[in-house]
C-alpha positions in Angstrom: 0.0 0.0 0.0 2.5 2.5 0.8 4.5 1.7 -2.0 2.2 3.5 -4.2 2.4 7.0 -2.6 6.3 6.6 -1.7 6.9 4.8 -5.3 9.6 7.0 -7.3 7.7 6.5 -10.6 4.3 7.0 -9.6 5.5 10.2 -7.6 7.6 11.2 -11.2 4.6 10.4 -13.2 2.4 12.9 -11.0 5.0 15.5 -11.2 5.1 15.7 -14.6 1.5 15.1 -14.9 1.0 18.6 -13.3 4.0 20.0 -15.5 1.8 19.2 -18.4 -1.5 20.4 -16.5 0.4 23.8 -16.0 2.0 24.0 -19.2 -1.7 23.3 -20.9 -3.3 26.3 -18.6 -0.4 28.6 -19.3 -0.7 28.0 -23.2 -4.4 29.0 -23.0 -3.9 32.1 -20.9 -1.3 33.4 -23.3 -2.9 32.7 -26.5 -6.1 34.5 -24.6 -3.5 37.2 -24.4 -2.3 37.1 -27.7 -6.0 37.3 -29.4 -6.8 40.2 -27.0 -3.5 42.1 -28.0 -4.1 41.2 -32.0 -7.2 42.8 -31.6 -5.6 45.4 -30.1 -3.1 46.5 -31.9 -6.0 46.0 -35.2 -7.9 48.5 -33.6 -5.1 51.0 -33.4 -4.0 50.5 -37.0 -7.2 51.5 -38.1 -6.9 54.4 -35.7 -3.7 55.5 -37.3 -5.1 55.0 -40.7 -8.0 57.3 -39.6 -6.5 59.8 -37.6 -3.6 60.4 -40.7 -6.8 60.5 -43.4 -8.2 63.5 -40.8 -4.8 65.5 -41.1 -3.8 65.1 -44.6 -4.8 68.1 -46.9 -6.2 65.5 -49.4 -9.9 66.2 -50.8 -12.3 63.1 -49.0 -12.6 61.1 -52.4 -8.7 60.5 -52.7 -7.9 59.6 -49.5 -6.4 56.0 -49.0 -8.2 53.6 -46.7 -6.4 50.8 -44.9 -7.1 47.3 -46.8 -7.6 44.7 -43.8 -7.6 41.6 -46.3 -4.0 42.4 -47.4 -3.0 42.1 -43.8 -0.6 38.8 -42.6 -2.1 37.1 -39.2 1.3 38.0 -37.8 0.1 35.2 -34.3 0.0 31.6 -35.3 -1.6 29.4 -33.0 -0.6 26.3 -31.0 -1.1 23.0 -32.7 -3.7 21.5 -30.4 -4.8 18.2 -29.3 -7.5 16.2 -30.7 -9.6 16.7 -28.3 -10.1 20.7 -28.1 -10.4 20.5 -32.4 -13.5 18.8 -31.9 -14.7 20.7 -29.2 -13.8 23.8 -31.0 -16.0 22.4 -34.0 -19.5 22.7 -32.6 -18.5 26.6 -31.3 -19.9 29.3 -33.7 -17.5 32.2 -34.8 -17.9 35.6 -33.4 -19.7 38.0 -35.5 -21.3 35.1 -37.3 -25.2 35.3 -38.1 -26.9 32.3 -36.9 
């Protein structure tokens, strides 16, 4: 019996079982933090891009307007486990009519 709790495996295994556990929630918090800071720094871009259109000394119809399609997702995200990709599957996009 004690050999279980006092067992150097089983207590390696539940060591790095937490690792992982930690590692997993730490992943998720910071690609949270990434999609809140890409949206961010989108939102500014367009502010620049709007602010600069209200100062130049260009007539309205010639002013240049940021394209947002041309833009490169500059934050990739982590491959994920089988798992969350199917959970992800049923969830509905933001934004998207339903």
């Amino acid at each position: 019996m004690f050999k279980r709790f006092f067992d150097p495996a089983t207590i390696y295994t539940r060591r790095a079982q937490r690792c992982m556990d930690e590692a997993r929630m730490a992943a998720l918090e910071h690609e949270s933090a990434a999609e809140h800071h890409a949206a961010l720094a989108s939102m500014y871009r367009d502010r620049v891009a709007r602010l600069q259109n209200e100062l130049s000394p260009q007539p309205q119809e010639t002013r240049i307007v940021r394209d947002t399609s041309s833009q490169v997702a500059r934050i990739t995200s982590l491959k994920k486990r089988d798992e969350t990709a199917a959970a992800k599957a049923g969830m509905i996009a933001q934004g998207v009519a339903g």
